[in-house]
C-alpha positions in Angstrom: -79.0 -25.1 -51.9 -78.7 -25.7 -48.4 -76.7 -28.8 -48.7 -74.2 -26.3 -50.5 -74.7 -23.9 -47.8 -73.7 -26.1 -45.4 -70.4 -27.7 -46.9 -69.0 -24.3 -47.6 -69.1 -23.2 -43.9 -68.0 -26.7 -42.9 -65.1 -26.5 -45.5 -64.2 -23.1 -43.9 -64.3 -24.1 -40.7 -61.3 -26.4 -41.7 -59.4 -24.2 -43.2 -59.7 -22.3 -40.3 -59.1 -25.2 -38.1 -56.3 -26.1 -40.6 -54.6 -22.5 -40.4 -54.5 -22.8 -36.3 -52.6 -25.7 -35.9 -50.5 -24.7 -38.6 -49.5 -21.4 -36.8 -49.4 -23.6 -33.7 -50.4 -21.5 -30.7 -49.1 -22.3 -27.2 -50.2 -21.1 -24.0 -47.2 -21.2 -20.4 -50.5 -23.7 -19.4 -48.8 -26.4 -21.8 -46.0 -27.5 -20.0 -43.4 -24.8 -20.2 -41.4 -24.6 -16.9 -38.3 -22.3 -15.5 -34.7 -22.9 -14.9 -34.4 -22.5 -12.2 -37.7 -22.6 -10.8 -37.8 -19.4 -8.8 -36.9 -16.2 -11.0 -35.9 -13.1 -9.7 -34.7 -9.2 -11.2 -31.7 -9.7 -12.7 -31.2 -13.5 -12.9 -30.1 -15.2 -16.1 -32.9 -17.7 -16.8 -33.8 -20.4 -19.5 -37.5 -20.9 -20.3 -38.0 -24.7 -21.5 -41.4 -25.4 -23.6 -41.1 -29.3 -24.4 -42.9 -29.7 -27.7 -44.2 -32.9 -29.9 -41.4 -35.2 -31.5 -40.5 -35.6 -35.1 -40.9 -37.7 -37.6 -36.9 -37.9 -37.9 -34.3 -36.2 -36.4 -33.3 -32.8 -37.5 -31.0 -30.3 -36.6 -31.3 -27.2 -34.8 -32.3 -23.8 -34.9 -30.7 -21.6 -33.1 -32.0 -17.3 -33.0 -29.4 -14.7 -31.6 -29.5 -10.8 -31.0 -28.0 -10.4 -35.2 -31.1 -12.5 -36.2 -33.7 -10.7 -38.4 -36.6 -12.0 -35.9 -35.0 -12.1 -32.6 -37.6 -11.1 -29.8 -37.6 -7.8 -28.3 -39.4 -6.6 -24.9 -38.6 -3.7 -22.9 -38.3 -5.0 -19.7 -36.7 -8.6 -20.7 -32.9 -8.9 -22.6 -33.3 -12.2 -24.8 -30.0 -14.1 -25.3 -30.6 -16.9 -27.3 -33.4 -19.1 -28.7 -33.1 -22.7 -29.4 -35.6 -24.9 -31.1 -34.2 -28.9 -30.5 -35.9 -30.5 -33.3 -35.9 -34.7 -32.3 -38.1 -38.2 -33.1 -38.3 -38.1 -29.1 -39.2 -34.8 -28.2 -38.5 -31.7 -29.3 -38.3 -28.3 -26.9 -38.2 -24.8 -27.5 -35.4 -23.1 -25.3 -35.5 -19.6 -24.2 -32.6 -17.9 -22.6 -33.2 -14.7 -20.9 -32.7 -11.8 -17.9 -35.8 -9.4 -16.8 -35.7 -6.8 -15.0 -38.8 -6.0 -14.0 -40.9 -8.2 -11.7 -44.1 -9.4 -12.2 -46.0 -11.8 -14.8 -44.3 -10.7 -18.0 -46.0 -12.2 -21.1 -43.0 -13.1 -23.4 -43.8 -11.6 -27.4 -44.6 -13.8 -30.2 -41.4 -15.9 -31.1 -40.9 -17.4 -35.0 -38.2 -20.4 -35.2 -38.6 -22.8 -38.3 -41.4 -21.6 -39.9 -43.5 -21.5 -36.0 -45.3 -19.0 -33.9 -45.0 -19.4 -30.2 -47.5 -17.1 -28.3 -49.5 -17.0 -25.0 -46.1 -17.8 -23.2 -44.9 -15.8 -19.9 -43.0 -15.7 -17.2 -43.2 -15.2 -13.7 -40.4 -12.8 -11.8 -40.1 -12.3 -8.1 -38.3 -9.7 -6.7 -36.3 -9.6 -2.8 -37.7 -6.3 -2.1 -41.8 -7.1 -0.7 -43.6 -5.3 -2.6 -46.1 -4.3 0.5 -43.7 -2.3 1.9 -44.0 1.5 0.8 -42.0 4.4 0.8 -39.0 2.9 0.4 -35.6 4.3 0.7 -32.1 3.5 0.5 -30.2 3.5 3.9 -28.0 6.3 4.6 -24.3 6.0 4.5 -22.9 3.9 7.3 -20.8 5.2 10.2 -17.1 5.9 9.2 -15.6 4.4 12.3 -18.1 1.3 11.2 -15.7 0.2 8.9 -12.9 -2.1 10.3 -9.7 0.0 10.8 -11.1 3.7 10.2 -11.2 4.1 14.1 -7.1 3.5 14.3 -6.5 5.3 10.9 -8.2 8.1 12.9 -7.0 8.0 16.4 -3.3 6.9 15.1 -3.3 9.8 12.6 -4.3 12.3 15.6 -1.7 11.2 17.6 0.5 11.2 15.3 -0.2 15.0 14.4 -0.1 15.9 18.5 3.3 14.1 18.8 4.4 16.4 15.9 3.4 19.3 17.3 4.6 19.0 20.9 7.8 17.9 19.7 8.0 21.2 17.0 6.8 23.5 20.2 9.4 21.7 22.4 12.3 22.2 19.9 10.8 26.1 19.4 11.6 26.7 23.1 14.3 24.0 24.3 15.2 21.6 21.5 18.0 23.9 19.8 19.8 24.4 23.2 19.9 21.1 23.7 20.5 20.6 19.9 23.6 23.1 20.1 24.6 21.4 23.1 25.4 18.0 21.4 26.8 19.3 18.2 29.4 21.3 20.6 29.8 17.6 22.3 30.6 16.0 18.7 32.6 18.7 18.1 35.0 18.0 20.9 34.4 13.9 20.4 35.8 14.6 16.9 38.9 16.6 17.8 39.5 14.4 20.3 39.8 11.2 17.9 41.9 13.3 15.6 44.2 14.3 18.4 44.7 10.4 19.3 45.4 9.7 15.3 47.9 12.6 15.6 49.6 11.1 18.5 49.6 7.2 17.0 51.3 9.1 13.7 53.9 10.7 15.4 54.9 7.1 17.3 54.7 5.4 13.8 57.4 8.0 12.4 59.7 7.9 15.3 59.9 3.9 14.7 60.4 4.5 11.2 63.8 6.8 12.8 61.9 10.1 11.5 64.0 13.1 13.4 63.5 13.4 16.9 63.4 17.1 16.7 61.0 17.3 13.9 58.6 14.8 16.1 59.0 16.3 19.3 58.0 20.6 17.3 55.4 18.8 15.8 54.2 17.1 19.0 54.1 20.2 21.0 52.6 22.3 18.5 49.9 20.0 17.4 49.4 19.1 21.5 48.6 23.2 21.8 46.4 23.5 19.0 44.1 20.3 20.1 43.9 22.2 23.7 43.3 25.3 22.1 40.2 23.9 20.6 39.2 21.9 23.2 39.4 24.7 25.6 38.8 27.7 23.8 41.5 29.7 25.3 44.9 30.5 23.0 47.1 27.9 24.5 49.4 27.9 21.8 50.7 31.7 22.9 50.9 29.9 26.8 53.6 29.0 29.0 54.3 25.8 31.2 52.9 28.1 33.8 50.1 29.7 32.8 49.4 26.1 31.2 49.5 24.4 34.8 47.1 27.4 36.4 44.6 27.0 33.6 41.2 26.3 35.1 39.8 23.7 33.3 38.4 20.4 33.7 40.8 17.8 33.8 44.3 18.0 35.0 46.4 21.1 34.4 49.2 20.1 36.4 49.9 17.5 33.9 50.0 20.1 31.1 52.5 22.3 33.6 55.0 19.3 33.6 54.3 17.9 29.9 55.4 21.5 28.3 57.8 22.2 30.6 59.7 19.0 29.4 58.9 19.7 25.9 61.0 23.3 26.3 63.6 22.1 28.3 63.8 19.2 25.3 63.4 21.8 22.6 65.7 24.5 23.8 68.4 23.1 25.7 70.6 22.9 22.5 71.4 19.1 23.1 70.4 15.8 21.4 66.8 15.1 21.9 66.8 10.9 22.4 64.0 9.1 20.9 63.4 7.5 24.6 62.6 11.1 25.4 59.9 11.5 22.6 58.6 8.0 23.1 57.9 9.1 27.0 56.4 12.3 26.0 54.4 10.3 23.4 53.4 7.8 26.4 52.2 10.7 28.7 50.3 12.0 26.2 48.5 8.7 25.3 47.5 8.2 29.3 46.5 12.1 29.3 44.1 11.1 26.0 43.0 8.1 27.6 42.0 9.8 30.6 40.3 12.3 28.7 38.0 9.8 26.8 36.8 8.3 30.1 36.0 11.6 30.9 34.2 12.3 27.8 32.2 8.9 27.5 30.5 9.0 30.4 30.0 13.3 29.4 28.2 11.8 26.3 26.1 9.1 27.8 25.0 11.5 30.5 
């Protein structure tokens, strides 16, 4: 009976021996290293657990996140699981990031008809872990960052040259404004006075009517002096044209129109060498003038 006795619990004991190497349990002791070595939070990883070869070659197994079975552990994100199944040596490939660090024991994996257990990994971390109380550094100094000190400074000068120039245009700017515009004013009717006087020589070559040319000259001559003087010249005698205080020459003006009216009403032929020396006059009077007026505007 004890013979008995004794080959049941030795035919047990195989079975049980038997149903271990069947599940095949593997410890991180058996071989199973890192790629890379050193592992830290964060890092995409590959755990390599070289196992026994095959009889023959077979193809492989491969687990991803839609497989029934895929792994799951709270602080590591599996990617993929390979199980290279060769006659030379087969390995059990574990691709993965953790986020925690630590000695983190990996759960039980099933590939092929296999259990892998016992395995972990190891998972450093930059921070030291001796150091306590630790806190995130506050925000750095604006003018810290390159540029942010001439953003700054350029964008308050920039504001204080505004400013002085509104308060300056406030209290001085428009007279000086109103000043120049008057300036422009009397640039302009200047330039429209010499195209007046190079029309009138164009017509009198083209034998327009001497008369005609010499009204039009002497009307259009009072007008421009009107403007340019602000006194009614057109309602003016030679005379009063000649004692007219103003800045250039009135003599010139006293001669000029007293020519014209001796032309105009003397009742005789007006010659077109008489127009063309009025027309000259008045082109070294113009001249004269824009000299004058030049060096006005550049002052």
């Amino acid at each position: 009976m004890k013979r008995y006795s004794v080959l049941l619990l030795f035919i047990l004991i195989c079975a049980a021996i038997c149903v271990a190497i069947r599940e095949v349990s593997y410890a991180q002791n058996t071989g199973a290293y890192l790629i890379p070595r050193v592992v830290y939070v964060g890092d995409q990883a590959m755990l390599v657990l070289p196992l026994p070869g095959l009889p023959k070659e077979a193809s492989d197994l491969v687990l991803t996140p839609q497989s029934h079975n895929f792994p799951y552990h709270i602080d590591i994100d599996f990617h993929r699981i390979v199980l290279e199944r060769r006659a030379s040596g087969s390995r059990l490939l574990i691709e993965f990031t953790a986020f925690a660090p630590g000695i983190l024991e990996l759960p039980v994996i099933e590939i092929g008809g296999e259990r892998f257990t016992g395995l972990g990994v190891t998972i450093n971390s930059i921070i030291d872990p001796d150091t306590q109380g630790l806190e995130l550094s506050g925000p750095a100094s604006s003018l810290a960052i390159p540029g942010t000190a001439l953003m700054i400074y350029g964008t308050m000068a920039a504001f204080v040259l505004l400013l002085s120039l509104t308060l300056w245009f406030l209290f001085k700017g428009r007279r000086y404004l109103n000043s120049w515009i008057a300036k422009w004013k009397r640039w302009n009717l200047f330039i429209s006075m010499k195209i007046t006087e190079k029309r009138l020589h164009k017509t009198l070559l083209k034998g327009g009517k001497t008369r005609e040319i010499l009204d039009a000259l002497s009307g259009e001559f009072r007008t421009f002096l009107s403007l340019f003087t602000g006194n009614n010249c057109r309602a003016m005698t030679a005379y009063e044209l000649e004692k007219l205080s103003v800045e250039f020459d009135s003599v010139f003006l006293g001669i000029f129109f007293r020519r014209c009216d001796e032309l105009r009403f003397s009742g005789g032929k007006v010659s077109s060498q008489d127009i063309f020396q009025l027309l000259a006059d008045l082109h070294l009077f113009l001249e004269t003038l824009k000299k004058g007026k030049k060096e006005e505007m550049a002052a």
